[in-house]
N, C-alpha and C positions, 0 to 999 in steps of 0.2 A: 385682328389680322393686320398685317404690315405689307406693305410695297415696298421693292426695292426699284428704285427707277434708274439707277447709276452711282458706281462707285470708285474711287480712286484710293489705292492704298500704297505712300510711299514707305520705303525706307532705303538703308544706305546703300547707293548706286542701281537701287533698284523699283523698280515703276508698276504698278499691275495694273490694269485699269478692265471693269468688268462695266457691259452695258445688256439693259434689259434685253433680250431677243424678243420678247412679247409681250405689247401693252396691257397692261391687267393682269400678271403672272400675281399671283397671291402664294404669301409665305406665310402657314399658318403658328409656325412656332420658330423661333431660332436663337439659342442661345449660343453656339459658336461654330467656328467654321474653320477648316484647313485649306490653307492655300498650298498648290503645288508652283514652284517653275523651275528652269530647266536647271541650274544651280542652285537656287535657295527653298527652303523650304520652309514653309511658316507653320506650326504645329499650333491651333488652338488659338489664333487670334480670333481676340473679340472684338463686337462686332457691336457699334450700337445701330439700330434700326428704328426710325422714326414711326410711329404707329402711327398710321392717318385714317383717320376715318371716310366712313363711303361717303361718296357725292351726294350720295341722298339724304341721306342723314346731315348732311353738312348744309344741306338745302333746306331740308326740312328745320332747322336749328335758327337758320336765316329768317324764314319767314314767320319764324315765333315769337323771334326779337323784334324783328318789326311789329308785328302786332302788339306786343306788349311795351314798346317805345312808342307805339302810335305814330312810325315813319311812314314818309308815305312808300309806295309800291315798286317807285324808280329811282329808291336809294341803294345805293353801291354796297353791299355788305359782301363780304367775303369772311371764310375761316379764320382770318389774318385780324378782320375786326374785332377792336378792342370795347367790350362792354363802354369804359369811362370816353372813349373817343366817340362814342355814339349819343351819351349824353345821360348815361346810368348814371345814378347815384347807387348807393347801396339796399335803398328800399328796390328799387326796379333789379337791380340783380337778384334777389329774393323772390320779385313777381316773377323774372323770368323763368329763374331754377323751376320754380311752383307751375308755371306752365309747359316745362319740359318733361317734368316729372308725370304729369297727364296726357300730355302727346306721346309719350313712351310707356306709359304703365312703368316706368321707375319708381324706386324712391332714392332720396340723392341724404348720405348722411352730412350733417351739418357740418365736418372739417374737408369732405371732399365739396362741397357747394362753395366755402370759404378761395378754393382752388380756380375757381373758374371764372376767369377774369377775359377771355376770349370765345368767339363763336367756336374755335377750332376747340379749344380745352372743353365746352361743354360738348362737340362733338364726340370727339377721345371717350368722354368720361362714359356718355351712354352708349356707347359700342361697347363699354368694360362691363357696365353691371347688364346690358341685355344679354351681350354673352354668358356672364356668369348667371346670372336667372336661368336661360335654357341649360345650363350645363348639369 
């Protein structure tokens, strides 16, 4: 699932600018999109869409890595944290993976594990295989 939380799309002499009308709107697929305006018409531009995964899941991800870094409880992590800026070596990204894959009922194949070098990227990634499991 993706969020669109605001978009700006220029080109020549011309401005569009689209804002969410509602927090939490969810776009469950989008691979492209026709702009109208009152002179131009944009036919089929693409669109990239950031996939972010749910808060909870981005929460839950947090407090896995802390336990498996053995941080303590009032360390700052966020999506944006970097496995190496937390103090992973490559063994502990392997613990982590290993303990994500249990708190999720995943399994993470070895060149998408190789992938996940942030809280946010092993978010992403299990939102990709729990969906595709249920699907």
């Amino acid at each position: 699932m993706a969020s669109i939380a605001g978009m700006s799309i220029s080109a020549p002499s011309r401005s569009l600018s689209f804002q969410q009308s509602q927090a939490g709107t969810k776009i469950s697929s989008l691979k492209s999109v026709s702009l109208f305006s009152q002179r131009k018409s944009f036919q089929s531009l693409r669109l990239r869409v950031s996939c972010a995964a749910k808060p909870e899941t981005v929460e839950k991800v947090c407090e896995i890595v802390k336990k498996q870094l053995a941080l303590p409880d009032d360390s700052a992590i966020t999506g944006e944290s970097k496995f190496s800026a937390l103090g992973a070596d490559s063994l502990d990204t392997v613990e982590i993976v290993m303990g994500l894959e249990e708190a999720f009922g995943i399994s993470v194949e070895e060149e998408n594990a190789q992938n996940i070098t942030s809280v946010q990227d092993a978010a992403d990634m299990i939102e990709k295989l729990v969906e595709s499991k249920s699907a």
